[in-house]
Backbone as CSV, one residue per row, in Angstrom:
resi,resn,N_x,N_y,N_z,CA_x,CA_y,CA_z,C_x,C_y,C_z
1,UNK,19.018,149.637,134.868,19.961,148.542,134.749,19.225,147.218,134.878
2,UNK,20.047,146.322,134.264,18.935,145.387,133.678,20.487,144.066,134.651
3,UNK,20.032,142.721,135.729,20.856,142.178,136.204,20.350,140.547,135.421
4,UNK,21.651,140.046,134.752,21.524,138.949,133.951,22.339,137.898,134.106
5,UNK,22.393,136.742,133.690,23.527,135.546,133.623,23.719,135.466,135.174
6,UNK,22.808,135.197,136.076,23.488,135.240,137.365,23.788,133.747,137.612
7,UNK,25.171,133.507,138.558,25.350,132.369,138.682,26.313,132.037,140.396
8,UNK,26.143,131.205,141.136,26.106,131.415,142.052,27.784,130.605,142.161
9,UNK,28.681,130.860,143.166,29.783,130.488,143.453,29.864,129.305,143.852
10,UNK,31.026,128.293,143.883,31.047,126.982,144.281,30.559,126.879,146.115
11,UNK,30.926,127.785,147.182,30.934,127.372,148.553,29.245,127.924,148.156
12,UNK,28.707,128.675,147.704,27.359,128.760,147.721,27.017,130.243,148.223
13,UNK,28.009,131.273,148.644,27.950,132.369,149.505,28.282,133.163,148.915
14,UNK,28.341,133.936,147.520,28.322,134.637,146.299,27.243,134.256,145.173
15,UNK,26.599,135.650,144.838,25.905,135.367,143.470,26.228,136.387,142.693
16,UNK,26.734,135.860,141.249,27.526,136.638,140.102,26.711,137.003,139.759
17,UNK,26.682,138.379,138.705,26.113,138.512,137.571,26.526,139.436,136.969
18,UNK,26.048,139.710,135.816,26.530,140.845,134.587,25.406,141.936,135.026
19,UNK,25.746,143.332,134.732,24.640,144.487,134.996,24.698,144.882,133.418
20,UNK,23.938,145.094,133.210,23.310,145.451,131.665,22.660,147.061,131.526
21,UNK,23.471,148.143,131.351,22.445,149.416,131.166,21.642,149.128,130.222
22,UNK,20.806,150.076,130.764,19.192,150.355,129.962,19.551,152.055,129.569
23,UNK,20.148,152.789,129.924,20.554,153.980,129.421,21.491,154.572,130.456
24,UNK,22.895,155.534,130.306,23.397,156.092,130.627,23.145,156.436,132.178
25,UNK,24.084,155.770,133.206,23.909,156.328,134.121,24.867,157.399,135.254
26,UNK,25.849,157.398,134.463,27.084,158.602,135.531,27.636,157.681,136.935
27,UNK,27.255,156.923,137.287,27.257,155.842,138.584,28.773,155.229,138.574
28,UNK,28.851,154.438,139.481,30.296,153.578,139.091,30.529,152.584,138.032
29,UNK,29.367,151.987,137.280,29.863,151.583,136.399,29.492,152.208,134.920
30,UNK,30.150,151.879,134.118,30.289,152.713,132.706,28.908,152.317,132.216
31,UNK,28.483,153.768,131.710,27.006,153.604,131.511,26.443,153.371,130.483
32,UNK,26.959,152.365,129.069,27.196,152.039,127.921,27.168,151.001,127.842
33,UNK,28.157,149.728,128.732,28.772,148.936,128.684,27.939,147.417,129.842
34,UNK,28.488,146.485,129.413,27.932,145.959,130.529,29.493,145.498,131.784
35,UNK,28.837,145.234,133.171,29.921,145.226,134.267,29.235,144.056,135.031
36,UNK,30.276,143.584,135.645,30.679,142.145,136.512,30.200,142.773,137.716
37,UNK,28.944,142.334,138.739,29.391,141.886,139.541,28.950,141.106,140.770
38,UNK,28.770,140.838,142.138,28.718,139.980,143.097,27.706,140.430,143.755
39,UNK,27.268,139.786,144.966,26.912,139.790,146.175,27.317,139.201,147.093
40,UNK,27.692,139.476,148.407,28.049,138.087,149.607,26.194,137.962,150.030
41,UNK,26.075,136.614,150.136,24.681,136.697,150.660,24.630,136.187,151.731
42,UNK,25.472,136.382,152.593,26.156,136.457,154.161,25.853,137.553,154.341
43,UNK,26.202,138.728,153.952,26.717,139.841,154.126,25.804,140.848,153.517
44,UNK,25.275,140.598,152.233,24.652,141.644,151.724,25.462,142.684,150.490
45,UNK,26.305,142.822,150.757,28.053,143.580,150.110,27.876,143.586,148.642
46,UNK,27.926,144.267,148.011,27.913,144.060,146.432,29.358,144.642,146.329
47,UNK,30.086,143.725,145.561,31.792,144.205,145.020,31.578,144.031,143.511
48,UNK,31.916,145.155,142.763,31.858,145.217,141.670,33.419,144.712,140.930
49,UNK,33.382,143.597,139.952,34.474,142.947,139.700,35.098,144.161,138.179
50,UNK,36.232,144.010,138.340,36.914,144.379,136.744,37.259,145.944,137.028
51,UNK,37.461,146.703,138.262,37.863,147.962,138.337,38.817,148.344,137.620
52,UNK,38.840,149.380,136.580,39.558,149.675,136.153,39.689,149.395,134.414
53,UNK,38.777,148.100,134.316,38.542,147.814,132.679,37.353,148.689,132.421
54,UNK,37.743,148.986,131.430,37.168,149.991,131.020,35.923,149.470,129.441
55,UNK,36.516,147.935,129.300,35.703,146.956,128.020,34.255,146.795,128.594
56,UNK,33.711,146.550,127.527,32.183,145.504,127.763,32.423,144.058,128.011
57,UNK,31.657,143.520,129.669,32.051,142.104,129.733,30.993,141.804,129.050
58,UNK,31.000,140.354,128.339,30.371,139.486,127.699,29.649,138.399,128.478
59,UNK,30.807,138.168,129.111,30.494,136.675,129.897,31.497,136.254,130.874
60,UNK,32.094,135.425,131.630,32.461,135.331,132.231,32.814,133.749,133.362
61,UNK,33.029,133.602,133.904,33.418,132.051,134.500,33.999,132.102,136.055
62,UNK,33.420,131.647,136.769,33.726,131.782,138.140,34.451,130.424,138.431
63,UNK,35.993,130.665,138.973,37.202,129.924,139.400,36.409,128.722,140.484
64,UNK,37.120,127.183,140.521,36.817,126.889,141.659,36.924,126.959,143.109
65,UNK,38.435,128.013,143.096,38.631,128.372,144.704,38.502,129.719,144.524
66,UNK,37.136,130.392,143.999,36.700,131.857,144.377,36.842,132.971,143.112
67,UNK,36.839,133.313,142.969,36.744,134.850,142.108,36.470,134.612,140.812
68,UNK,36.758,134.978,139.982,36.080,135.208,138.414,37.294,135.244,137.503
């Protein structure tokens, strides 16, 4: 997996990015496609955004009071 477009949240305590497979992985995200997602860098925590879409994200835009 290949981690791209990263971009960091307005309070400064999240960093976005897109995950990009490099080949098929069976894992939580679809292993075809590319997937959204975070870090708290407080915390360490990776939350993977878009559960449940099942599309290829492209791109994306982080809100000014938090989330995507």
């Amino acid at each position: 997996m290949i981690e791209q477009n990263l971009q960091l949240s307005p309070d400064g305590k999240h960093l976005f990015f897109v995950i990009s497979p490099i080949e098929p992985t069976g894992g939580k995200h679809n292993g075809t496609q590319n997937a959204l997602d975070s870090v708290d860098l407080t915390t360490g925590v990776t939350e993977h955004w878009g559960k449940g879409f099942n599309g290829n994200i492209m791109g994306y835009t982080i809100r000014s009071q938090g989330g995507v």
